[in-house]
ROVODO-598103 format. One record per atom (N, C-alpha, C): atom name; chain; x, y, z; residue in one letter; residue number from 1. Coordinates in nm, 3 decimals, padded with zeros to 5 digits. Last residue first. Layout:
BEGIN
DRENVO,CA,A,X,Y,Z,a,NUM
...
END
This chain:
BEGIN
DRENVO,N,A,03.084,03.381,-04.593,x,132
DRENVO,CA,A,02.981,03.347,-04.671,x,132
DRENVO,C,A,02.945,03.425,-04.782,x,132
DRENVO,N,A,03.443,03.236,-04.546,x,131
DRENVO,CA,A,03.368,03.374,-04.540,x,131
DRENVO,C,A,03.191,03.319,-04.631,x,131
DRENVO,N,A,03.664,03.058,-04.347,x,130
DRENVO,CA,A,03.566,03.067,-04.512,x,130
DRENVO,C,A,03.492,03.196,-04.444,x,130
DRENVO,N,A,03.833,03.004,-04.175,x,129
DRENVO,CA,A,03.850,03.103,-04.262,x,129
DRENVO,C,A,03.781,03.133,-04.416,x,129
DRENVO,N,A,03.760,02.883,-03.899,x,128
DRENVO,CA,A,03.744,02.824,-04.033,x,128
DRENVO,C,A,03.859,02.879,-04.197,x,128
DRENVO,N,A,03.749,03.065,-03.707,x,127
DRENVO,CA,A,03.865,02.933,-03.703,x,127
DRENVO,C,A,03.873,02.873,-03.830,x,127
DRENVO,N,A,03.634,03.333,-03.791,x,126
DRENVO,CA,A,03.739,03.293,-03.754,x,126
DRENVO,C,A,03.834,03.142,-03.791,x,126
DRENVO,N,A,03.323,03.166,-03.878,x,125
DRENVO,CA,A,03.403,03.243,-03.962,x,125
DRENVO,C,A,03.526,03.272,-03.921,x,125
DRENVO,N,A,03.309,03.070,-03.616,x,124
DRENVO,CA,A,03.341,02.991,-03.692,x,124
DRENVO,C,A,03.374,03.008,-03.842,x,124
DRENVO,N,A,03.263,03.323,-03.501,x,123
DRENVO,CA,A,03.338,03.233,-03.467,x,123
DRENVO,C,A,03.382,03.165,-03.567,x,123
DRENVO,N,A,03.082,03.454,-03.579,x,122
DRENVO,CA,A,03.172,03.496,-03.648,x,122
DRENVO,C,A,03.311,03.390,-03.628,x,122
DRENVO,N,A,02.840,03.300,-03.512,x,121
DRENVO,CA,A,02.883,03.276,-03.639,x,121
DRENVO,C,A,02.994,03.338,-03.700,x,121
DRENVO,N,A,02.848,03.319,-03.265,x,120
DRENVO,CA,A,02.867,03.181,-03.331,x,120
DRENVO,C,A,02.921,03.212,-03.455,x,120
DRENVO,N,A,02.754,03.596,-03.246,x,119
DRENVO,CA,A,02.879,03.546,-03.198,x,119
DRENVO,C,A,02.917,03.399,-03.207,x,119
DRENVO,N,A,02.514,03.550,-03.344,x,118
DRENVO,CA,A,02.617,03.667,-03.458,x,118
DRENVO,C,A,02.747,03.577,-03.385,x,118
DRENVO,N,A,02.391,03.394,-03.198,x,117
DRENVO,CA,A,02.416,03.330,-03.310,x,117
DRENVO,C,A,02.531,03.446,-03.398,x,117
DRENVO,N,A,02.383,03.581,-02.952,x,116
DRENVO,CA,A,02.440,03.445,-02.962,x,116
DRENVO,C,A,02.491,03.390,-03.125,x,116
DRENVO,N,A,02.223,03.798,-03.089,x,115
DRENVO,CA,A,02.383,03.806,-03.051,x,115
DRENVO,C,A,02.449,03.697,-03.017,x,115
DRENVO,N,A,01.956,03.628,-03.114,x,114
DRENVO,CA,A,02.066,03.725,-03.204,x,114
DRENVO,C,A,02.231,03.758,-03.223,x,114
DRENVO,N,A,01.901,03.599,-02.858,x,113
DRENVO,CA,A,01.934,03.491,-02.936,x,113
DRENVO,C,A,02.002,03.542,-03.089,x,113
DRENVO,N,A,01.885,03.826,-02.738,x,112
DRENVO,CA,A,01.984,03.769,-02.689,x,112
DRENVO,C,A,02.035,03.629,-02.806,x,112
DRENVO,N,A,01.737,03.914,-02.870,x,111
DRENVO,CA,A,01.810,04.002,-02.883,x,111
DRENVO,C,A,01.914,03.928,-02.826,x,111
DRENVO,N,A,01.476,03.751,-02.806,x,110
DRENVO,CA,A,01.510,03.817,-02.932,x,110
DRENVO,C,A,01.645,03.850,-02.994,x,110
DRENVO,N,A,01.494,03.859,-02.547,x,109
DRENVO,CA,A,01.507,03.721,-02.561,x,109
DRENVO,C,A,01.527,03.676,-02.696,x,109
DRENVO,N,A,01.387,04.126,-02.534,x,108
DRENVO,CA,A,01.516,04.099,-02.459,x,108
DRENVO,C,A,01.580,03.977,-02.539,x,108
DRENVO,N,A,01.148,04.078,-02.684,x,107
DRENVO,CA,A,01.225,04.154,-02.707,x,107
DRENVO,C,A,01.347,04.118,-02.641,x,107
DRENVO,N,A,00.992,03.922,-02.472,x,106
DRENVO,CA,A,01.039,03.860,-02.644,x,106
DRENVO,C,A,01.157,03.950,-02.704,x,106
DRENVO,N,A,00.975,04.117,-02.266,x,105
DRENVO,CA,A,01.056,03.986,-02.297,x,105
DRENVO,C,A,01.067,03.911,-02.389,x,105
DRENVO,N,A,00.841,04.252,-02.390,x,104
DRENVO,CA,A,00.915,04.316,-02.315,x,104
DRENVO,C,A,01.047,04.167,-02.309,x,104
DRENVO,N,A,00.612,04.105,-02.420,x,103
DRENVO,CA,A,00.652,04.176,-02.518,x,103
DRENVO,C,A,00.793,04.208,-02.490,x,103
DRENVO,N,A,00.518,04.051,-02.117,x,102
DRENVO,CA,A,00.562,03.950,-02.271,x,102
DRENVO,C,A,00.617,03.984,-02.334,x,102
DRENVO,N,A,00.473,04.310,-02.030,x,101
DRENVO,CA,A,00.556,04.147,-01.994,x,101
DRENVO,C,A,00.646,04.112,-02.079,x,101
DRENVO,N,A,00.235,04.351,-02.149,x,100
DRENVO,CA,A,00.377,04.442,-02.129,x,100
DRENVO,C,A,00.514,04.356,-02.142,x,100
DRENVO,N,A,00.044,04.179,-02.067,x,99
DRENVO,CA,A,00.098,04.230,-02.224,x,99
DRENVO,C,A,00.208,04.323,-02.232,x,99
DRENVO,N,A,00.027,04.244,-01.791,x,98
DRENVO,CA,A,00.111,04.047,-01.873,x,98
DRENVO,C,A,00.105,04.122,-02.068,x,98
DRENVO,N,A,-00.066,04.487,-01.816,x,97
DRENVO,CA,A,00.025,04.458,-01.718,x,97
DRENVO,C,A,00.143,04.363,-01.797,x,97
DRENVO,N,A,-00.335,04.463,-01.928,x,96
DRENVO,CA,A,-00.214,04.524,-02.019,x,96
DRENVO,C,A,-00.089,04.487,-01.957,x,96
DRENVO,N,A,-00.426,04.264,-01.733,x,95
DRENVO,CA,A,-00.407,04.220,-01.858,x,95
DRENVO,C,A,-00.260,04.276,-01.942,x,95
DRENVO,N,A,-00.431,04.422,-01.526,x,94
DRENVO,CA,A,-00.357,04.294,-01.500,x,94
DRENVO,C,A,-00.285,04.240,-01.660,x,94
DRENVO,N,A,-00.629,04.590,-01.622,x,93
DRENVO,CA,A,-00.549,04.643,-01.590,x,93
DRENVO,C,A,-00.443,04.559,-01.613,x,93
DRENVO,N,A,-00.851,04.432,-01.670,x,92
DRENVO,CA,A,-00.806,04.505,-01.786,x,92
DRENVO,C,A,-00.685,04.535,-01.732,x,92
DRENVO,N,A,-00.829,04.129,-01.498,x,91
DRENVO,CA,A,-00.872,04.276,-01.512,x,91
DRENVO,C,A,-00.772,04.329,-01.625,x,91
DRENVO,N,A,-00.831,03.772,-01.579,x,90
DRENVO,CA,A,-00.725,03.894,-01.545,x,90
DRENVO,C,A,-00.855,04.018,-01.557,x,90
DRENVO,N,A,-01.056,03.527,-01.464,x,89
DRENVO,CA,A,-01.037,03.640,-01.593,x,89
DRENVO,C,A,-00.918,03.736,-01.563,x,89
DRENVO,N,A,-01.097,03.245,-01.337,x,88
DRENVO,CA,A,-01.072,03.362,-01.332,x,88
DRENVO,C,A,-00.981,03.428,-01.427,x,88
DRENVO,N,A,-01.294,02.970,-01.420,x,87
DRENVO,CA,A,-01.185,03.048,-01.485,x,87
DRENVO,C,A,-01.190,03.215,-01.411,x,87
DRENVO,N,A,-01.603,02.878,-01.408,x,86
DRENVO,CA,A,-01.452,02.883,-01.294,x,86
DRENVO,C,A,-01.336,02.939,-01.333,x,86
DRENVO,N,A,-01.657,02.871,-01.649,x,85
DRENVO,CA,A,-01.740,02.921,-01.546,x,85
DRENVO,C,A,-01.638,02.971,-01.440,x,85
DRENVO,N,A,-01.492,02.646,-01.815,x,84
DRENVO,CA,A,-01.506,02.802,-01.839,x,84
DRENVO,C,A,-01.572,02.878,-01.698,x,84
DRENVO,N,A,-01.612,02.442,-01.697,x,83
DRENVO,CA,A,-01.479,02.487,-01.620,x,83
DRENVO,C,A,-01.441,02.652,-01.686,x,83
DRENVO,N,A,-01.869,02.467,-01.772,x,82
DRENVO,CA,A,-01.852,02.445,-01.639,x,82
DRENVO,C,A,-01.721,02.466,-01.595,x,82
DRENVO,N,A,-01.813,02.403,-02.043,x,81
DRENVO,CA,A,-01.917,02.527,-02.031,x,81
DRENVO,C,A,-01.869,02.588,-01.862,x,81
DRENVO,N,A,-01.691,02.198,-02.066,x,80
DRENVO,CA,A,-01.596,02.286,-02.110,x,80
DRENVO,C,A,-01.694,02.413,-02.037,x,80
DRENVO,N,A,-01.902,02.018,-01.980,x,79
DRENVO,CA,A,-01.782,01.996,-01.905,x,79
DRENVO,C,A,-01.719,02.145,-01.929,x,79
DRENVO,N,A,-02.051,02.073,-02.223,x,78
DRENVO,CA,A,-02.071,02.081,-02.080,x,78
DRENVO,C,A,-01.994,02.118,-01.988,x,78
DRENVO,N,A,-01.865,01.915,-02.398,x,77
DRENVO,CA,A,-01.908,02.063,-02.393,x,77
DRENVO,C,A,-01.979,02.115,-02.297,x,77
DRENVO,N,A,-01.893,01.669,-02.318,x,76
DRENVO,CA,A,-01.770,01.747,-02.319,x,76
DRENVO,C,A,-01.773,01.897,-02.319,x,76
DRENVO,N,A,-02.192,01.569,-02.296,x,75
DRENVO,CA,A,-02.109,01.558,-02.209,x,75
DRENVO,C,A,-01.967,01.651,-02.195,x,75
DRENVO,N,A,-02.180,01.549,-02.585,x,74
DRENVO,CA,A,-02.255,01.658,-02.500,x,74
DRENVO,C,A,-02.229,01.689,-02.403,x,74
DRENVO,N,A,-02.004,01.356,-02.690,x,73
DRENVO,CA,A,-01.981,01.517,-02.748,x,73
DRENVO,C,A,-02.041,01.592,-02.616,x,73
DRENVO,N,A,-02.142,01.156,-02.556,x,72
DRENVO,CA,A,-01.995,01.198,-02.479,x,72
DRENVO,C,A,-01.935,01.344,-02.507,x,72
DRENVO,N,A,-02.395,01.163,-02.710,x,71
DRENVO,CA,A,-02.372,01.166,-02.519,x,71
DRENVO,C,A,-02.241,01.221,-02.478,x,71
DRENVO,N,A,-02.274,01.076,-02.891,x,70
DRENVO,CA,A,-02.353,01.234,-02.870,x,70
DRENVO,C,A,-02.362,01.270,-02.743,x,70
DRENVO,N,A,-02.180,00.804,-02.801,x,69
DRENVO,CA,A,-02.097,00.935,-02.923,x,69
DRENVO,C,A,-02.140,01.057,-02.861,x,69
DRENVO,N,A,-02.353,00.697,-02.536,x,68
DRENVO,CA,A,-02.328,00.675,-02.678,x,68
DRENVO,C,A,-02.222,00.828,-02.778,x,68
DRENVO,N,A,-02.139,00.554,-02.259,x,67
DRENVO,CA,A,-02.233,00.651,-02.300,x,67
DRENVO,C,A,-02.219,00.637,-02.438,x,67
DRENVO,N,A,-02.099,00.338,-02.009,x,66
DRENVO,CA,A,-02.054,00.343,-02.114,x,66
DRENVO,C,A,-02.148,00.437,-02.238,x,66
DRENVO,N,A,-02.105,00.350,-01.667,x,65
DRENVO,CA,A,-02.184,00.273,-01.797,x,65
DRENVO,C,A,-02.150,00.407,-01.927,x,65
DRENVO,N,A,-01.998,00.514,-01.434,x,64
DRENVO,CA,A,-01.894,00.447,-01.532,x,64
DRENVO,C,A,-01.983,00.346,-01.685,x,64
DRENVO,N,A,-02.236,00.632,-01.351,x,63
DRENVO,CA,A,-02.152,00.687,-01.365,x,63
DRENVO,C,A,-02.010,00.625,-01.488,x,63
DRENVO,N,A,-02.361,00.365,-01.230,x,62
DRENVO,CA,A,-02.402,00.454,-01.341,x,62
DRENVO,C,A,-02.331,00.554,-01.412,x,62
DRENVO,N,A,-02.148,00.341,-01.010,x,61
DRENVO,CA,A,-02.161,00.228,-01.158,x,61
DRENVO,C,A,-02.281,00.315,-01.219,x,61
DRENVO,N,A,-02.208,00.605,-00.882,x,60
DRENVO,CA,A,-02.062,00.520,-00.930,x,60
DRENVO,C,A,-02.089,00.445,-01.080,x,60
DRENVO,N,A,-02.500,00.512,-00.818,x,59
DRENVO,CA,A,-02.465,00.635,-00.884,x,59
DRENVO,C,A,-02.307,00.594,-00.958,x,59
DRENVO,N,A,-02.425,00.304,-00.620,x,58
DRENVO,CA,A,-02.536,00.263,-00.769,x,58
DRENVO,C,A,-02.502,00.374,-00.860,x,58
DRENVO,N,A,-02.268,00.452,-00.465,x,57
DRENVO,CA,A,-02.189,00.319,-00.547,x,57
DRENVO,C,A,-02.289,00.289,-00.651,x,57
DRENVO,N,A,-02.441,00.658,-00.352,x,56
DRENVO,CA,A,-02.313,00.660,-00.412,x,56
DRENVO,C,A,-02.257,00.535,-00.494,x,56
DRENVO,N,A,-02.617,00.419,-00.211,x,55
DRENVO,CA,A,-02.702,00.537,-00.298,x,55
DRENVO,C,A,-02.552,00.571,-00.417,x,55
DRENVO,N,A,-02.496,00.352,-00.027,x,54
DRENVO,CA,A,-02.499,00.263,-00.127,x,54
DRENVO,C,A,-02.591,00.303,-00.219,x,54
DRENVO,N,A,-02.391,00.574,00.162,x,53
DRENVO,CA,A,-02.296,00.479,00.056,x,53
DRENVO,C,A,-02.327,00.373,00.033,x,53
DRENVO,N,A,-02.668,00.578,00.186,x,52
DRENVO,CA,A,-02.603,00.695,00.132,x,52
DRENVO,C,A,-02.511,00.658,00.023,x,52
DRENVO,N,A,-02.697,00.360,00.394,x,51
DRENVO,CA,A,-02.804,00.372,00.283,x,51
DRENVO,C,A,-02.746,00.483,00.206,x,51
DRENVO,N,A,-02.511,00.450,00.555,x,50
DRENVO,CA,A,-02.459,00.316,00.529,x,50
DRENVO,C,A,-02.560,00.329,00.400,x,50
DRENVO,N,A,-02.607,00.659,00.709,x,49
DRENVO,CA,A,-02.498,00.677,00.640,x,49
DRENVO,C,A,-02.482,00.572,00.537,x,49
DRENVO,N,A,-02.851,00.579,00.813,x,48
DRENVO,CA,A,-02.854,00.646,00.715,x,48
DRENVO,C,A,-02.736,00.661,00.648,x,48
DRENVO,N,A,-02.741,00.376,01.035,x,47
DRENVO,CA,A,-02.812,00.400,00.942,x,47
DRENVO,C,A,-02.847,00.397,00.807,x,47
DRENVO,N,A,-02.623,00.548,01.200,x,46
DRENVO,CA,A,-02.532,00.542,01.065,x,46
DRENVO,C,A,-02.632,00.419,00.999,x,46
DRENVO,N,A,-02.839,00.733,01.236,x,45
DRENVO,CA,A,-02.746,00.830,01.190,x,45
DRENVO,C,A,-02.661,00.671,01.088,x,45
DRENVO,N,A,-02.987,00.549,01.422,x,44
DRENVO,CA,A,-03.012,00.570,01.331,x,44
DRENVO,C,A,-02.916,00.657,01.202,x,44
DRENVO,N,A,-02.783,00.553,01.629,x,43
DRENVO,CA,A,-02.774,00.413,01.563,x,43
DRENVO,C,A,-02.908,00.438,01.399,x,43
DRENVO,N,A,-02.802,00.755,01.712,x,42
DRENVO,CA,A,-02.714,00.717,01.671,x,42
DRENVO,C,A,-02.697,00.654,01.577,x,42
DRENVO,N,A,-03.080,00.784,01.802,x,41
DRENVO,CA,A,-03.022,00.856,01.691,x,41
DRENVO,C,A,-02.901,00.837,01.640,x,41
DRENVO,N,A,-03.065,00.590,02.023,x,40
DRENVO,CA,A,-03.132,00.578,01.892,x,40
DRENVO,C,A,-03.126,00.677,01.762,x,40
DRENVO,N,A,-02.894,00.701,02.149,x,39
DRENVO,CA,A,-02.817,00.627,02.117,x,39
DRENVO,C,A,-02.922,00.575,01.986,x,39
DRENVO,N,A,-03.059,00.907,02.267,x,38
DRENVO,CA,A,-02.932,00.914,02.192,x,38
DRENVO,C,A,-02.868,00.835,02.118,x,38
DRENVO,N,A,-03.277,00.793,02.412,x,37
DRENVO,CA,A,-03.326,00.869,02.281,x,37
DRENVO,C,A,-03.156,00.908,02.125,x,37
DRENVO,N,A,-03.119,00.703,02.629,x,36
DRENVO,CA,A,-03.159,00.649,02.518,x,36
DRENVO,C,A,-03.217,00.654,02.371,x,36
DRENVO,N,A,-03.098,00.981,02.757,x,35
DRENVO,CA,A,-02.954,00.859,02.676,x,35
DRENVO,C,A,-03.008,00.777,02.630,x,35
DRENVO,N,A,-03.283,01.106,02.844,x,34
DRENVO,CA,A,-03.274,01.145,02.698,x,34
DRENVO,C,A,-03.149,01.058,02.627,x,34
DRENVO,N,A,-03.256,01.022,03.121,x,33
DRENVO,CA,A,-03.419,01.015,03.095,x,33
DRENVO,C,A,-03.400,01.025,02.837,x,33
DRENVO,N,A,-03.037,01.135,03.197,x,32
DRENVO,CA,A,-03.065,00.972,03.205,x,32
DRENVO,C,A,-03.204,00.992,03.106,x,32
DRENVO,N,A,-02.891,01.425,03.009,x,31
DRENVO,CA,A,-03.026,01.370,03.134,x,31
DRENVO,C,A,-03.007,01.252,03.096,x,31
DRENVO,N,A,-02.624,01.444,02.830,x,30
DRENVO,CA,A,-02.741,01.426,02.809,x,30
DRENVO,C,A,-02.780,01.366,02.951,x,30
DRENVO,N,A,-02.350,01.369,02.852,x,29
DRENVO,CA,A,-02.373,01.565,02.964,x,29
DRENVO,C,A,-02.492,01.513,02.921,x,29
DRENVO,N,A,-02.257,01.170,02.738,x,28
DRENVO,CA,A,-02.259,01.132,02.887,x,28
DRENVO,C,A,-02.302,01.279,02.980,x,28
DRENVO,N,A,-02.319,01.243,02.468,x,27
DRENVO,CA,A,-02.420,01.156,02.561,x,27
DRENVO,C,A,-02.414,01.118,02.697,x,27
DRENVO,N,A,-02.120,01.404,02.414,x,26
DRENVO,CA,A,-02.245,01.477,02.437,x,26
DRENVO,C,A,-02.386,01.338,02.528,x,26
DRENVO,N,A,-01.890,01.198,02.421,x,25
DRENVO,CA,A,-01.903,01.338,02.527,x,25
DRENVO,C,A,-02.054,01.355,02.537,x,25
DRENVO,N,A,-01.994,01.034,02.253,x,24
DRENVO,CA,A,-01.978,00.972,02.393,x,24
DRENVO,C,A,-02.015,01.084,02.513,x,24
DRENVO,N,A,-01.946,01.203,02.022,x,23
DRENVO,CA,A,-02.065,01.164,02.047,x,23
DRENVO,C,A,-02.068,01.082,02.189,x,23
DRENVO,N,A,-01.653,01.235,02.057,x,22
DRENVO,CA,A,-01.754,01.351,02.090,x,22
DRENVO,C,A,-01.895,01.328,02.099,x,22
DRENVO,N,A,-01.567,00.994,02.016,x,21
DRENVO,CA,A,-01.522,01.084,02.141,x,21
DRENVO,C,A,-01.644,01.148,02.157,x,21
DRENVO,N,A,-01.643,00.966,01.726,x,20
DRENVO,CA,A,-01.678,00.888,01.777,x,20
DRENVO,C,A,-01.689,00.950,01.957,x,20
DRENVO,N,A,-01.482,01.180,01.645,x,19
DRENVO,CA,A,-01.644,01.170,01.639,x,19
DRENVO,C,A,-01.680,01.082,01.724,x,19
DRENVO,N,A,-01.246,01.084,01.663,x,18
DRENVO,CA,A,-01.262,01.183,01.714,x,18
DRENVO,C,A,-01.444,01.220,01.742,x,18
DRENVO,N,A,-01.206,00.827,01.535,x,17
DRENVO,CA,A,-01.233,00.810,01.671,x,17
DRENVO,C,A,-01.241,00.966,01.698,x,17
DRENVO,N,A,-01.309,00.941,01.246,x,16
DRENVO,CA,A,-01.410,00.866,01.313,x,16
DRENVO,C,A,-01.400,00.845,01.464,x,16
DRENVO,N,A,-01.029,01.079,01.205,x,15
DRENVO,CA,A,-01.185,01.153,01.219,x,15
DRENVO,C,A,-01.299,01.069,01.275,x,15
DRENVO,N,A,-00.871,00.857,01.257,x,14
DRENVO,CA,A,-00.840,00.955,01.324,x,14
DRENVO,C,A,-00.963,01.055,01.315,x,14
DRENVO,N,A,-00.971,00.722,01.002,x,13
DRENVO,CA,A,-00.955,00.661,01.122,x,13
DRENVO,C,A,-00.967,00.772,01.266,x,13
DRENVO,N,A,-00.874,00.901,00.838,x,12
DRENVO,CA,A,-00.999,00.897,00.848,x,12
DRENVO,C,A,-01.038,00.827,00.920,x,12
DRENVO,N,A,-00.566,00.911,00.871,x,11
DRENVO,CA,A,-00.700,01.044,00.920,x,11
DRENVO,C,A,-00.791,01.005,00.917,x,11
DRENVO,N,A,-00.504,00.650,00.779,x,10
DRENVO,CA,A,-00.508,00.702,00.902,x,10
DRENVO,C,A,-00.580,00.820,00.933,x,10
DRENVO,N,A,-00.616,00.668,00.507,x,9
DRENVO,CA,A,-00.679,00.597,00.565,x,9
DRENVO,C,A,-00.656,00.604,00.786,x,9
DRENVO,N,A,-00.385,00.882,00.439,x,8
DRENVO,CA,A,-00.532,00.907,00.422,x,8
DRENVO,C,A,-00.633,00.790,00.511,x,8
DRENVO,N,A,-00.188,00.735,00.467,x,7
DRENVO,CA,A,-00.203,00.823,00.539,x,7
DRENVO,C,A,-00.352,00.880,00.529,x,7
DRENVO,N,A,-00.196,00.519,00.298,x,6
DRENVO,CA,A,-00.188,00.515,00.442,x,6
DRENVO,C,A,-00.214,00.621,00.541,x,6
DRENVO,N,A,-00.167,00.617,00.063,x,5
DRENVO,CA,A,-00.265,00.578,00.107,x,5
DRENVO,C,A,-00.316,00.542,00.260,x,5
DRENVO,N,A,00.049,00.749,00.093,x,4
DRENVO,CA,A,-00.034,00.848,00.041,x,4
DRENVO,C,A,-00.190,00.784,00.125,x,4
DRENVO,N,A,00.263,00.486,00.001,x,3
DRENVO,CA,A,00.264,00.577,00.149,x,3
DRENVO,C,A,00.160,00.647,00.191,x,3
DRENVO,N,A,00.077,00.225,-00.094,x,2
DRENVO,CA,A,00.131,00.353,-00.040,x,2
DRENVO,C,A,00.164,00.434,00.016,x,2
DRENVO,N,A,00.085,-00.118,00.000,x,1
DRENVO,CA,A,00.000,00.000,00.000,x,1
DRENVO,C,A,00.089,00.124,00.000,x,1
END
């Protein structure tokens, strides 16, 4: 097993005995007369949990059944509609800002690859003694 995995499965160990603590706490400050009413909510709580994750796993395997062409086109563009949504936009300002940037640095970077290659190439116009 992974390292990654281990550790995840330890927190969630580590969240259940913490819950677990705290539901003990609140039932041992609950009146005699309401600790049983507690423990029936308890025991209803997981329950419901247990009917949830198996609501999730029918959803899961629906989830992985195998969709037709148009389905998957439709599906994608969706998808694209929804992470477009979430995209934070630069401000006009930010914008001209990274258009400065850039430019600014194509230029430098331009200029450097220029003078590299002049200084290659006189080089080997030196050692050589051919001329073009």
């Amino acid at each position: 097993m992974a390292n990654k995995d281990r550790q995840k499965r330890s927190a969630r160990q580590a969240r259940a005995r913490e819950r677990e603590a705290l539901q003990a706490a609140q039932l041992a400050s609950q009146p005699e007369s309401s600790k049983d009413k507690g423990v029936v909510k308890a025991e209803t709580k997981e329950v419901k949990a247990k009917e949830e994750s198996g609501k999730a796993k029918a959803k899961a395997k629906d989830k992985n059944k195998k969709k037709g062409p148009f389905a998957r086109i439709g599906q994608y563009f969706h998808d694209v509609r929804v992470e477009m949504g979430r995209v934070v936009w630069p401000s006009p300002h930010e914008l001209k800002n990274y258009s400065v940037a850039v430019i600014l640095m194509l230029i430098f970077f331009g200029f450097a690859v220029w003078a590299v290659d002049t200084g290659l190439v006189a080089a080997l116009y030196t050692f050589t003694g051919l001329r073009g």
